[in-house]
KOLBA-607614 format. One record per residue (C-alpha): x, y, z; residue in three letters. Coordinates in nm, 2 decimals. Each point is the difference from the previous one (the first is absolute). Last residue first. Layout:
x  y  z  residuo
X  Y  Z  ala
...
***
This chain:
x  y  z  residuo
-5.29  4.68  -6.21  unk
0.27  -0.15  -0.19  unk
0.39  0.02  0.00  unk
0.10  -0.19  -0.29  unk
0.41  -0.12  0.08  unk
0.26  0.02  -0.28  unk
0.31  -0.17  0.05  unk
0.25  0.17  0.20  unk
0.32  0.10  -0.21  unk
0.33  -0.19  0.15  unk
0.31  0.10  -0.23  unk
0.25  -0.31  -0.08  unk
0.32  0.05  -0.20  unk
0.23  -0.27  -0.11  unk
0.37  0.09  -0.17  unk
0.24  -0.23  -0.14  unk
0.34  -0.01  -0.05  unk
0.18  -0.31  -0.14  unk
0.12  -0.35  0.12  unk
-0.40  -0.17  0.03  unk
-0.18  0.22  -0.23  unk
0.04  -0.22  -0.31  unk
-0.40  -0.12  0.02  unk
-0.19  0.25  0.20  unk
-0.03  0.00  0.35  unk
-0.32  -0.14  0.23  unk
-0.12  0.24  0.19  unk
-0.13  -0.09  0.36  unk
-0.22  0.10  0.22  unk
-0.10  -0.13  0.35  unk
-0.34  -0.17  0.23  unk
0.11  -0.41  -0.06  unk
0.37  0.04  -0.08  unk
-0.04  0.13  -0.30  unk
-0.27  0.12  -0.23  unk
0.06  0.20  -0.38  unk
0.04  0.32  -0.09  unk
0.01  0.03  -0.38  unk
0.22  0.26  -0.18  unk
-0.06  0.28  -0.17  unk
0.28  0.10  -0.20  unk
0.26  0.26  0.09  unk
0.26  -0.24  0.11  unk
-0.20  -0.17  0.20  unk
-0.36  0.24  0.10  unk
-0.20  -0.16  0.31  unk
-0.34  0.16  0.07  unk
-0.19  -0.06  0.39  unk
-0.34  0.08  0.01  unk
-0.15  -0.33  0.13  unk
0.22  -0.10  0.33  unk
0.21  -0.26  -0.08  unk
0.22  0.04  0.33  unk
0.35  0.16  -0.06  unk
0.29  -0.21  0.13  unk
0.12  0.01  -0.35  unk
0.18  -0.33  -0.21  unk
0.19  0.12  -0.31  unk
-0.06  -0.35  -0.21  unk
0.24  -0.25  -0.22  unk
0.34  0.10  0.16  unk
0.27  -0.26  -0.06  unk
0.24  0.18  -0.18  unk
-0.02  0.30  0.24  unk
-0.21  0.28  -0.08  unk
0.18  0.35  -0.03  unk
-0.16  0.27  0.15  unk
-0.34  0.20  0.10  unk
-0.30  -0.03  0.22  unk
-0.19  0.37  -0.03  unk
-0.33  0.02  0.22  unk
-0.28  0.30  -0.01  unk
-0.33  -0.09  0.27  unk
0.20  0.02  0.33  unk
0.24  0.28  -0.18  unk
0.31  0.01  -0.19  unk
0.13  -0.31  0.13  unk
0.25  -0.10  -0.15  unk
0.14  -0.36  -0.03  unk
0.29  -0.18  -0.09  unk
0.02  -0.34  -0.12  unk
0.14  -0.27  0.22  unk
0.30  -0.20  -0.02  unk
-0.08  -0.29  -0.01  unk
-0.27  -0.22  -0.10  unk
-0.28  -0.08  0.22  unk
-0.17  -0.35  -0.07  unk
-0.37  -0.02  -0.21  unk
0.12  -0.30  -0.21  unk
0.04  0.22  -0.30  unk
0.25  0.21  0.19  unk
-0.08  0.32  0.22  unk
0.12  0.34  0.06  unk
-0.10  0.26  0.29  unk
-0.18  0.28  0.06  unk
-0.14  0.09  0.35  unk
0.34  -0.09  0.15  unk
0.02  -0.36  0.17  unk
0.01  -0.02  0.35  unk
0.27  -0.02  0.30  unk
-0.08  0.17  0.32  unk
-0.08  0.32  0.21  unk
-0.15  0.00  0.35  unk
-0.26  0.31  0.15  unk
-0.09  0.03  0.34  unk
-0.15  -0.16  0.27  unk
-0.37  0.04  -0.08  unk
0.11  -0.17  -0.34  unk
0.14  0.18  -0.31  unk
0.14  -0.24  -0.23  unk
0.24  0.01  -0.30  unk
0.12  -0.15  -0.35  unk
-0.34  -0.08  -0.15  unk
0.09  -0.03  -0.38  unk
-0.31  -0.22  -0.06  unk
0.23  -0.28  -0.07  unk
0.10  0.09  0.36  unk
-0.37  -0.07  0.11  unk
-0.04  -0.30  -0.18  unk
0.30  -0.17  0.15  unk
-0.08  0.06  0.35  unk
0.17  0.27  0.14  unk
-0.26  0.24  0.05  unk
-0.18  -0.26  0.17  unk
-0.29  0.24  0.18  unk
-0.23  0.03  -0.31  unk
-0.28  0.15  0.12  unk
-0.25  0.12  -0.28  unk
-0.31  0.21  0.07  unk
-0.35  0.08  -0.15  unk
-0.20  -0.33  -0.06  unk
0.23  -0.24  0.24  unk
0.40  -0.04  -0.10  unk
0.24  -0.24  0.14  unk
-0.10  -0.42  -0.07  unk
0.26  -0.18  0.07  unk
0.42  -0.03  -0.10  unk
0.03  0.34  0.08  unk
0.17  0.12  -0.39  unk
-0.23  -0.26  -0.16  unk
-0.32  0.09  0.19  unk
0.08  0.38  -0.08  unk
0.06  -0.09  -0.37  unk
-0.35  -0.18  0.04  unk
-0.14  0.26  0.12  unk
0.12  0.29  -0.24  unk
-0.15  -0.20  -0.30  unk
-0.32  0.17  -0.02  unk
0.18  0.30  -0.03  unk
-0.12  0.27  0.29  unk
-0.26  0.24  0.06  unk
-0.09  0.25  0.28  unk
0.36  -0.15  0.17  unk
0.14  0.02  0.34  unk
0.35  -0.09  0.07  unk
0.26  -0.25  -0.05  unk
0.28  0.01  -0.30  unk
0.15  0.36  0.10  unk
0.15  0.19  -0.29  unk
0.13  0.27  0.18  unk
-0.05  0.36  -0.07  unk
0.02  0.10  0.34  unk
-0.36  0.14  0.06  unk
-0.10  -0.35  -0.18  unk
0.17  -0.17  0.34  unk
-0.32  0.16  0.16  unk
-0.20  -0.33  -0.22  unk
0.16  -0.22  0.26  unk
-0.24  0.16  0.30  unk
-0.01  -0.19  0.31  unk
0.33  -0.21  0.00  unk
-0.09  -0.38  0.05  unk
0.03  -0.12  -0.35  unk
0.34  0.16  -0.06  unk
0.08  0.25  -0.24  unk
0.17  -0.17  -0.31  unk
0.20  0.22  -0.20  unk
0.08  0.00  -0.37  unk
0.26  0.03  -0.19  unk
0.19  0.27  -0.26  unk
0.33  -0.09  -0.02  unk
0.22  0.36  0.01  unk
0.21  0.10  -0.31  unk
***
């Protein structure tokens, strides 16, 4: 099963939105709206202030938050450079560390996610590179389940008691929230 991860385009290139035609998940680009917490994960992951009123431009794609984030290449005017980063899904303890192995993950769709598998002992949370956009649904096991913050901008799921050791299975669907149009 392939990891899904993002790409960041970098800062400098024209258009990082075009990256869209390719189905990548591309950190920078233009934005009608974003989270209100999308500049200070950018700050975090540059180390200063990277995002004005429409744009984010995260350039550190190495940087700690950025392969939290699951960012695992960049495409600069030069070309494009894979590395190291977490998976989109991953486990974590009570202290907020990854636990190993990680879960597996599906991805139906951009707006339909399965994360399935055995939790390890220590797992306390199923930790998504997802932002917390309003809309998204997480279903554990069949039950609804409550998506709570991590990492700043990210989802997570916290498991139920006895799941660490056996099977589980956590589905998210993205629904857009309900906008009035008026005139």
């Amino acid at each position: 099963m392939a990891r899904a991860q993002r790409v960041l385009t970098a800062p400098e290139l024209a258009n990082p939105n075009k990256a869209m035609l390719y189905r990548m998940m591309n950190v920078n680009g233009y934005e009608a709206f974003y989270l209100k917490d999308v500049p200070s994960w950018a700050a975090s992951a540059e180390g200063a202030a990277a995002a004005d009123a429409s744009r984010v431009y995260v350039s550190k794609w190495r940087s700690p938050a950025a392969v939290r984030a699951a960012v695992a290449a960049v495409l600069t005017p030069g070309g494009f450079e894979r590395g190291a980063a977490w998976p989109l899904a991953v486990f974590l303890d009570a202290a907020g560390n990854r636990v190993l192995p990680d879960p597996q993950l599906w991805l139906e769709s951009p707006e339909r996610l399965r994360v399935f598998g055995k939790a390890p002992a220590a797992a306390a949370r199923i930790a998504l590179s997802l932002p917390r956009y309003p809309g998204w649904r997480a279903s554990l096991d069949g039950s609804r389940a409550a998506i709570a913050p991590w990492d700043g901008l990210f989802s997570s799921v916290a498991l139920t008691s006895g799941a660490p050791g056996r099977p589980f299975d956590l589905r998210l669907e993205f629904a857009p929230t309900a906008w009035a149009w008026r005139m």
